[in-house]
mmCIF file of the N, C-alpha and C atoms, coordinates in Angstrom:
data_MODEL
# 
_entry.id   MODEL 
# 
loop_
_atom_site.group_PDB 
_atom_site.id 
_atom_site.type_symbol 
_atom_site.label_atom_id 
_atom_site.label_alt_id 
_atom_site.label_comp_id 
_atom_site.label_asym_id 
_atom_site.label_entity_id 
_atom_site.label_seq_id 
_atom_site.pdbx_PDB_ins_code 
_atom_site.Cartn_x 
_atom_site.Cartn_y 
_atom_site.Cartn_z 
_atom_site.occupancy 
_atom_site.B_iso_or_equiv 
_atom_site.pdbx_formal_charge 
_atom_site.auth_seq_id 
_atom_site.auth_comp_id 
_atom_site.auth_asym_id 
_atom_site.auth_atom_id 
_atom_site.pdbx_PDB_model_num 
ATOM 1   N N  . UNK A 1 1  ? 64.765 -42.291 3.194   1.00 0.00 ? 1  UNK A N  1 
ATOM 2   C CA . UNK A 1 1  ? 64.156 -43.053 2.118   1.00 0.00 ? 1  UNK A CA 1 
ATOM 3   C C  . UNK A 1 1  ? 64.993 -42.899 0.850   1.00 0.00 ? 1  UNK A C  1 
ATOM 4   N N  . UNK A 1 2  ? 65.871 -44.157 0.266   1.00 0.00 ? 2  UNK A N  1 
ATOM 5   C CA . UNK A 1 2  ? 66.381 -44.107 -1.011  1.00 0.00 ? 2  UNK A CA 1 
ATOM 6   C C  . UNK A 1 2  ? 65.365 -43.833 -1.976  1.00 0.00 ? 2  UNK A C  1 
ATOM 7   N N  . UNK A 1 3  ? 65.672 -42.828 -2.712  1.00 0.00 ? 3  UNK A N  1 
ATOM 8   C CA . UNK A 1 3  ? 65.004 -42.346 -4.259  1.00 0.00 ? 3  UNK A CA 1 
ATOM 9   C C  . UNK A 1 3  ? 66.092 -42.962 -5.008  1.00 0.00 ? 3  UNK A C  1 
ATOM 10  N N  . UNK A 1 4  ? 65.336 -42.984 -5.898  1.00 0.00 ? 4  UNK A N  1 
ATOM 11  C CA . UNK A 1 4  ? 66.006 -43.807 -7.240  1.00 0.00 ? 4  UNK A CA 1 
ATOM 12  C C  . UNK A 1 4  ? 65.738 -41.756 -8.493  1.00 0.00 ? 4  UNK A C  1 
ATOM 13  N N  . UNK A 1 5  ? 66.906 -41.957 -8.701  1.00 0.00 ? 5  UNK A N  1 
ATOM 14  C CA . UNK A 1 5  ? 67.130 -41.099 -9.801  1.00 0.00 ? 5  UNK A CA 1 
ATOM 15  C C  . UNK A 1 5  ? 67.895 -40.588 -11.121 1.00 0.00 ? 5  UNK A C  1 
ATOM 16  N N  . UNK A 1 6  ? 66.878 -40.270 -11.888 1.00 0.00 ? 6  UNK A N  1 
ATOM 17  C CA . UNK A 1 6  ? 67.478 -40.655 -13.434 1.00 0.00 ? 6  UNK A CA 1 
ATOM 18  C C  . UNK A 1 6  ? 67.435 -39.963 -14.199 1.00 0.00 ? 6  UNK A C  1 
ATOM 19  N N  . UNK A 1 7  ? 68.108 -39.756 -15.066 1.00 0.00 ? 7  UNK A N  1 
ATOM 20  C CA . UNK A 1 7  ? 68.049 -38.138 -15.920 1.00 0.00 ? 7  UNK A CA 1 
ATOM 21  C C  . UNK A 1 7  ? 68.396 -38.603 -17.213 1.00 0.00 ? 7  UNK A C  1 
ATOM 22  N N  . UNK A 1 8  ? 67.282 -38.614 -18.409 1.00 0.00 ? 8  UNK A N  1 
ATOM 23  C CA . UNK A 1 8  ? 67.306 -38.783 -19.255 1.00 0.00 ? 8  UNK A CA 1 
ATOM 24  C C  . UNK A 1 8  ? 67.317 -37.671 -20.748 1.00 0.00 ? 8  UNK A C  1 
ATOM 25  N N  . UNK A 1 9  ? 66.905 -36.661 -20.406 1.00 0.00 ? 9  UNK A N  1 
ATOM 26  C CA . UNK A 1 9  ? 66.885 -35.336 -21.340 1.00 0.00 ? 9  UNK A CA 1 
ATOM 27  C C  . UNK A 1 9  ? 67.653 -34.884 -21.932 1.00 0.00 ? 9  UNK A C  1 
ATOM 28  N N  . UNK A 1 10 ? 69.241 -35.152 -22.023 1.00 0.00 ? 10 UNK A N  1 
ATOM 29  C CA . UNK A 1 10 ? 70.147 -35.136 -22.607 1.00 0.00 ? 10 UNK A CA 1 
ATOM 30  C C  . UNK A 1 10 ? 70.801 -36.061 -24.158 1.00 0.00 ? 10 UNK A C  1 
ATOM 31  N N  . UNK A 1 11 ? 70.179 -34.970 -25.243 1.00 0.00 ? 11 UNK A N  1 
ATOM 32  C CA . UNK A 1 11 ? 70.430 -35.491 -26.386 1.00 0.00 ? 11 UNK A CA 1 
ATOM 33  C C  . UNK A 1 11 ? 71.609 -35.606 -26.994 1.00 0.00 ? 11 UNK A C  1 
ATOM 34  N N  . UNK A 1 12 ? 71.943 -36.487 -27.618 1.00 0.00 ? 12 UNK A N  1 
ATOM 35  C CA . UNK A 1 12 ? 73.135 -36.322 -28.574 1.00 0.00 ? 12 UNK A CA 1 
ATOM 36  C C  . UNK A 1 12 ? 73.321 -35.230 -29.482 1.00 0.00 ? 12 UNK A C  1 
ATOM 37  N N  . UNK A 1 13 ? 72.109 -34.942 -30.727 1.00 0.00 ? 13 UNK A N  1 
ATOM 38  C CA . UNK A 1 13 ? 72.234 -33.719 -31.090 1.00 0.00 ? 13 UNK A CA 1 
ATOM 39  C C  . UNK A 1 13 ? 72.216 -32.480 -30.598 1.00 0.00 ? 13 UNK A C  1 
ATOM 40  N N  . UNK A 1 14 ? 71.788 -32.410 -29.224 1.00 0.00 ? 14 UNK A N  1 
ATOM 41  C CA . UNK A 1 14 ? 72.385 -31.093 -28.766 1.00 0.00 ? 14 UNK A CA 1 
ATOM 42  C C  . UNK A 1 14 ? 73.820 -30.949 -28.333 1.00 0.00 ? 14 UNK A C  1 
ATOM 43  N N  . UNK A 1 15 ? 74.160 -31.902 -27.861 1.00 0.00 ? 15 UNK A N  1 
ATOM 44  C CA . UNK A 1 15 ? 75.718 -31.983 -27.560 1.00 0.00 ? 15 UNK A CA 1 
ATOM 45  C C  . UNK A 1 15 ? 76.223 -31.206 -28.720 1.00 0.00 ? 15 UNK A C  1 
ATOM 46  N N  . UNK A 1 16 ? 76.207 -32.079 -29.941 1.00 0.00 ? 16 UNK A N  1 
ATOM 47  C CA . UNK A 1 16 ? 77.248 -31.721 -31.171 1.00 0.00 ? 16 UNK A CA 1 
ATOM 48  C C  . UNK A 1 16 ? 76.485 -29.614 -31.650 1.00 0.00 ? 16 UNK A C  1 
ATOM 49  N N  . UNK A 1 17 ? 75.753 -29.907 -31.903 1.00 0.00 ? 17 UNK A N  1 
ATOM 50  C CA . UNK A 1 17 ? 75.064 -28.735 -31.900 1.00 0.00 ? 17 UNK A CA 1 
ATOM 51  C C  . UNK A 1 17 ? 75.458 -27.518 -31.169 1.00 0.00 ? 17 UNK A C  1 
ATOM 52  N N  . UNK A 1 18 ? 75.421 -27.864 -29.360 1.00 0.00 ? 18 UNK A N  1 
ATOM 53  C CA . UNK A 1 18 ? 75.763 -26.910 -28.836 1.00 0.00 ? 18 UNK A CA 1 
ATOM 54  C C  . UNK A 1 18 ? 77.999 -26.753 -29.161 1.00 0.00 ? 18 UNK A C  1 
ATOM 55  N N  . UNK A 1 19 ? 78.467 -28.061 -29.494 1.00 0.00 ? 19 UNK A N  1 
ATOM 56  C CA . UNK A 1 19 ? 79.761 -27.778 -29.721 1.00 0.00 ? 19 UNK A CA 1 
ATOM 57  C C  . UNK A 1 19 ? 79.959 -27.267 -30.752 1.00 0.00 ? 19 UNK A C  1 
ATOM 58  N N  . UNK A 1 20 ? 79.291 -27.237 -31.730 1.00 0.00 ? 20 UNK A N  1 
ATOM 59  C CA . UNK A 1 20 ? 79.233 -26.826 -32.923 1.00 0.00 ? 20 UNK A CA 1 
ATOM 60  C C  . UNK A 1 20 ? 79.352 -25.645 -32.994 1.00 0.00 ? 20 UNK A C  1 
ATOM 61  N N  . UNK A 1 21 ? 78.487 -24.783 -32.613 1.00 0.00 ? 21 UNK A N  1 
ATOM 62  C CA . UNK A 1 21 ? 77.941 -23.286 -32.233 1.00 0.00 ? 21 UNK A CA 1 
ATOM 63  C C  . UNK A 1 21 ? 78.804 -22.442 -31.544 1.00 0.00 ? 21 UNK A C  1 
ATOM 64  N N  . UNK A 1 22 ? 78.878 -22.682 -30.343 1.00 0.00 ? 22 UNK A N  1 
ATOM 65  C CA . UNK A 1 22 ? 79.764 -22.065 -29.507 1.00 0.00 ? 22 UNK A CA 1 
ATOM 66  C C  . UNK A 1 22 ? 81.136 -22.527 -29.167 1.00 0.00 ? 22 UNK A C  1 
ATOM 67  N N  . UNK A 1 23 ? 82.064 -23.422 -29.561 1.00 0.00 ? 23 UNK A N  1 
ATOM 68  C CA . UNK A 1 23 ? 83.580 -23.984 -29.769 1.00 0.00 ? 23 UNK A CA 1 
ATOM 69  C C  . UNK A 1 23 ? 84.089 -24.691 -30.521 1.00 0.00 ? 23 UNK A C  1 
ATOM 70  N N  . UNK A 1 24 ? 82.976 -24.100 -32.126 1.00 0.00 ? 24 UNK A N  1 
ATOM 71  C CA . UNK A 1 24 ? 83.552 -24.135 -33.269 1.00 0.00 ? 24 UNK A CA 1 
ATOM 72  C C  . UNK A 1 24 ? 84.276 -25.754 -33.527 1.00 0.00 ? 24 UNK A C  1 
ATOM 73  N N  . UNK A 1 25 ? 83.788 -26.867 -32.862 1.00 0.00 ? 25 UNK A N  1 
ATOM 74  C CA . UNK A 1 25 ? 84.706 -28.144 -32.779 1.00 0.00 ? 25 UNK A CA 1 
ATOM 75  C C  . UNK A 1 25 ? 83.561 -28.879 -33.279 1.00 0.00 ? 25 UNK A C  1 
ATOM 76  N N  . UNK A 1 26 ? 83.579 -29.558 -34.298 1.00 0.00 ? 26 UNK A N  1 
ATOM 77  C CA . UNK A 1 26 ? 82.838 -31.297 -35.065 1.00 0.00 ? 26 UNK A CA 1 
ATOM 78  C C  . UNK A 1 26 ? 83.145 -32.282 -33.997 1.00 0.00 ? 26 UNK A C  1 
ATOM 79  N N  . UNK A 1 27 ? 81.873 -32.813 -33.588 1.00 0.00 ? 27 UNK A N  1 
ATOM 80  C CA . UNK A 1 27 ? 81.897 -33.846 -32.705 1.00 0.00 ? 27 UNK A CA 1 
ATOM 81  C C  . UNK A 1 27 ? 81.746 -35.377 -33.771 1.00 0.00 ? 27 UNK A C  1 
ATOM 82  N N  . UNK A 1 28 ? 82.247 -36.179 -33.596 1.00 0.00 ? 28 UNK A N  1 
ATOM 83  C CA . UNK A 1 28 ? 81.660 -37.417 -33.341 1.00 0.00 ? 28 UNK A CA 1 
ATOM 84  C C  . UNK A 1 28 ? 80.466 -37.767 -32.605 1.00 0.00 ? 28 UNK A C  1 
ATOM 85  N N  . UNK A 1 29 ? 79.481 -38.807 -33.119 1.00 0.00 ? 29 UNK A N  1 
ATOM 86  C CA . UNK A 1 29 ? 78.294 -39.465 -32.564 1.00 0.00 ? 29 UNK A CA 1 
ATOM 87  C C  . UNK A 1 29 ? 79.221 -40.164 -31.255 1.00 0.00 ? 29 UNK A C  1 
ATOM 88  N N  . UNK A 1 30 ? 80.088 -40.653 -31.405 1.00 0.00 ? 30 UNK A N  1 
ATOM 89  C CA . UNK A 1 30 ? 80.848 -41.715 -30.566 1.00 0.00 ? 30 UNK A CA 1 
ATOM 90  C C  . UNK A 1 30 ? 81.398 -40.615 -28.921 1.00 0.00 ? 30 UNK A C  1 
ATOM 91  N N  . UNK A 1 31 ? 81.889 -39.249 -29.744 1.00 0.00 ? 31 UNK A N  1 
ATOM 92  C CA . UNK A 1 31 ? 82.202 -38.507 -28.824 1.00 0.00 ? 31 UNK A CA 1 
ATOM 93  C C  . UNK A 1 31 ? 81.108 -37.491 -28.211 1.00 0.00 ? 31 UNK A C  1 
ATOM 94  N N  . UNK A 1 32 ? 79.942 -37.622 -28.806 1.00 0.00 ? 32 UNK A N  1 
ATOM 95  C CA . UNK A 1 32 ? 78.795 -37.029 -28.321 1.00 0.00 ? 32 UNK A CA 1 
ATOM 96  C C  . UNK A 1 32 ? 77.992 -37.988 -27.069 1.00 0.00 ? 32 UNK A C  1 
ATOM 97  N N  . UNK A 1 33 ? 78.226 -38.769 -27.327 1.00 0.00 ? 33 UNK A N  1 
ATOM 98  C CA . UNK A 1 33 ? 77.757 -39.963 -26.434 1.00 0.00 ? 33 UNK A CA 1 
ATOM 99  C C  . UNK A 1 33 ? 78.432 -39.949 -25.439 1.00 0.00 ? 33 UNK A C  1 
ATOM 100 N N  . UNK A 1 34 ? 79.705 -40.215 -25.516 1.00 0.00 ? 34 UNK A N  1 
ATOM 101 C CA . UNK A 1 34 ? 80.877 -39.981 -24.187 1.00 0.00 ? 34 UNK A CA 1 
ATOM 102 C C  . UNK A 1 34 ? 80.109 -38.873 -23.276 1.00 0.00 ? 34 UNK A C  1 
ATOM 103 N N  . UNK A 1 35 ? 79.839 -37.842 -23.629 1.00 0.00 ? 35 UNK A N  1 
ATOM 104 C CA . UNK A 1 35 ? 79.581 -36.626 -23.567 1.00 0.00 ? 35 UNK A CA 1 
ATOM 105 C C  . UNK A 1 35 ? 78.343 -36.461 -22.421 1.00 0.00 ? 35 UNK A C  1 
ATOM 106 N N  . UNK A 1 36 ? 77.440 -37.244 -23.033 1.00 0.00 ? 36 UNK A N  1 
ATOM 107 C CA . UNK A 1 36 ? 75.949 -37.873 -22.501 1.00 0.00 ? 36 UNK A CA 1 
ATOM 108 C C  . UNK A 1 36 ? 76.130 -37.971 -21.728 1.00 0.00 ? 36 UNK A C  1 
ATOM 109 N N  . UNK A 1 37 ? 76.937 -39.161 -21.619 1.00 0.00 ? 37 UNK A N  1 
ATOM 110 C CA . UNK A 1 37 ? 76.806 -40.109 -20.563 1.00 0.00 ? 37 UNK A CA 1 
ATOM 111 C C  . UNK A 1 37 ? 77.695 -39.635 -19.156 1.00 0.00 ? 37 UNK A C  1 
ATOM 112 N N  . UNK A 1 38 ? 78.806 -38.873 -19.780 1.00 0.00 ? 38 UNK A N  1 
ATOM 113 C CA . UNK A 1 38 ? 79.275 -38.223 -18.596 1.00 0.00 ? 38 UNK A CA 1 
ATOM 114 C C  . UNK A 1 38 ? 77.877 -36.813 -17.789 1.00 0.00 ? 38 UNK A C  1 
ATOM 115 N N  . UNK A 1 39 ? 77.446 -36.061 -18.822 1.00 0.00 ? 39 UNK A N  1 
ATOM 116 C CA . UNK A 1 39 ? 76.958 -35.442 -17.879 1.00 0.00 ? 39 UNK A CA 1 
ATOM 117 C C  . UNK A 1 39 ? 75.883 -36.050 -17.307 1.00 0.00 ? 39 UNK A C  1 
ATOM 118 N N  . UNK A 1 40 ? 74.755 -37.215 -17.584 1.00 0.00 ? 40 UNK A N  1 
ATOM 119 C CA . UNK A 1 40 ? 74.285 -38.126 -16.958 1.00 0.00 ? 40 UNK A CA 1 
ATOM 120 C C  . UNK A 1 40 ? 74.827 -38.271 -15.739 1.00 0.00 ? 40 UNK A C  1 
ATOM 121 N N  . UNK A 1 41 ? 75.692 -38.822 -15.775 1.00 0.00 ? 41 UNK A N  1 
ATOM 122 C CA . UNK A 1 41 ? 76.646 -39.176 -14.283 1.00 0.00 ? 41 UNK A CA 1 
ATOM 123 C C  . UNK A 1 41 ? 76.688 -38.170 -13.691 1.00 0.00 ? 41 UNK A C  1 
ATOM 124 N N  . UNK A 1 42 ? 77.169 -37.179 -13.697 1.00 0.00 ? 42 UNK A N  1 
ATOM 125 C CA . UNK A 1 42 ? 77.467 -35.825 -13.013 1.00 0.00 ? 42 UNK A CA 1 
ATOM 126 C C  . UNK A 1 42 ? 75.951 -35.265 -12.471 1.00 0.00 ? 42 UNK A C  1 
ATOM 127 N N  . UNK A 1 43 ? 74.679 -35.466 -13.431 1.00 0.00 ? 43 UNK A N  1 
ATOM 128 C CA . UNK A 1 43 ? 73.746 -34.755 -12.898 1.00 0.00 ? 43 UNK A CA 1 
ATOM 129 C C  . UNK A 1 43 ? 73.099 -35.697 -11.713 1.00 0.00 ? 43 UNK A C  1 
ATOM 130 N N  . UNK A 1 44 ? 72.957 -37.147 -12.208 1.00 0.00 ? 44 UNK A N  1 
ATOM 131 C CA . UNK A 1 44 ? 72.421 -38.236 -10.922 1.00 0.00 ? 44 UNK A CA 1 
ATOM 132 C C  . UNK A 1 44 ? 73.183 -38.022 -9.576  1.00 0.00 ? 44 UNK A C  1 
ATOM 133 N N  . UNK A 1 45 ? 75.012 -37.592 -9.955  1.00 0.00 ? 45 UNK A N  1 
ATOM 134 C CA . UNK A 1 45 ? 75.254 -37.349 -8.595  1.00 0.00 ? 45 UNK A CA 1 
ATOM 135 C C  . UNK A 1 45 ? 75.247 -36.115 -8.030  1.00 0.00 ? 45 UNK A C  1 
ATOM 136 N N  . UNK A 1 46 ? 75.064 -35.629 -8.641  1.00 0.00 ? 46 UNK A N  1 
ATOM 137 C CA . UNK A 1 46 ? 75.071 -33.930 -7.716  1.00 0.00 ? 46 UNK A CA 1 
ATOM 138 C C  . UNK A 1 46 ? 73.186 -34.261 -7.511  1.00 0.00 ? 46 UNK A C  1 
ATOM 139 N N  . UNK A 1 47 ? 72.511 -34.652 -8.141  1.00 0.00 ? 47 UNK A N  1 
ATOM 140 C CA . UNK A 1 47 ? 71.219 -34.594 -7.414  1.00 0.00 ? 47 UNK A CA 1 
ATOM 141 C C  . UNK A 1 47 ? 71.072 -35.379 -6.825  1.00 0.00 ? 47 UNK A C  1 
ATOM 142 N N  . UNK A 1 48 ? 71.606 -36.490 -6.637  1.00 0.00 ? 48 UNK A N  1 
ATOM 143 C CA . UNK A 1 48 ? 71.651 -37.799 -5.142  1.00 0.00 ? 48 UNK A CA 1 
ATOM 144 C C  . UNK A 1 48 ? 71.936 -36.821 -4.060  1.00 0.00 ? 48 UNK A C  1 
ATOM 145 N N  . UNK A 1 49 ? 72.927 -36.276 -4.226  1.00 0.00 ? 49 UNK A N  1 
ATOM 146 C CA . UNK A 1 49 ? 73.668 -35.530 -3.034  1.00 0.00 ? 49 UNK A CA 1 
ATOM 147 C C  . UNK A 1 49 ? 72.711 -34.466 -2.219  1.00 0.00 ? 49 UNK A C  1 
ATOM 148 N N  . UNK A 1 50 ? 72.021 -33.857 -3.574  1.00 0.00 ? 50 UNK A N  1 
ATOM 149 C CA . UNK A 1 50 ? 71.367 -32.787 -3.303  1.00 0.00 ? 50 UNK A CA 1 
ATOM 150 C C  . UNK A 1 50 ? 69.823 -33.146 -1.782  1.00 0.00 ? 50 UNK A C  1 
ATOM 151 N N  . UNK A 1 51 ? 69.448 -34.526 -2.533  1.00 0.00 ? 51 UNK A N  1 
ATOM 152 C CA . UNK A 1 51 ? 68.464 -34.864 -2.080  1.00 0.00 ? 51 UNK A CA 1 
ATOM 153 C C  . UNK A 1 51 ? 68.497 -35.533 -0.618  1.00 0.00 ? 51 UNK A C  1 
ATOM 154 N N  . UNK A 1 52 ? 69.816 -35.800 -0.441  1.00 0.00 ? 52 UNK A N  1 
ATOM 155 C CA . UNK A 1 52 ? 70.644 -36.431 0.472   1.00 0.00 ? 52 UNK A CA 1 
ATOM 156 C C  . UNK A 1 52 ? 70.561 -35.371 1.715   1.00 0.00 ? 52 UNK A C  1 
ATOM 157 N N  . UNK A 1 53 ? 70.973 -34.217 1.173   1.00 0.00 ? 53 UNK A N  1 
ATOM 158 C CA . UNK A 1 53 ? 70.955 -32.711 2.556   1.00 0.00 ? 53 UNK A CA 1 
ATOM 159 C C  . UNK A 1 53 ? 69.870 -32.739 3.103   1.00 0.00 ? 53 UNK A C  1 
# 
């Protein structure tokens, strides 16, 4: 049975925040987003996969 899955909990201000804090680096909104959206991707597929086993 295909599940449909989606992961939305990933804020922009924590991105910059957590880069902020711990690797001392100023994000961009533009590069915080990049950011998002990649780990978005990364979490839908490692949990497709997951659900897949």
């Amino acid at each position: 049975m295909e599940r449909k899955v989606e992961v939305k909990n990933i804020r922009i201000d924590d991105i910059i925040k957590i880069f902020k804090e711990e690797e001392r680096v100023e994000l961009t909104i533009a590069e915080a987003e990049q950011i998002v959206e990649f780990l978005k991707m990364l979490s839908t597929i490692v949990l497709k996969r997951f659900l897949d086993e």
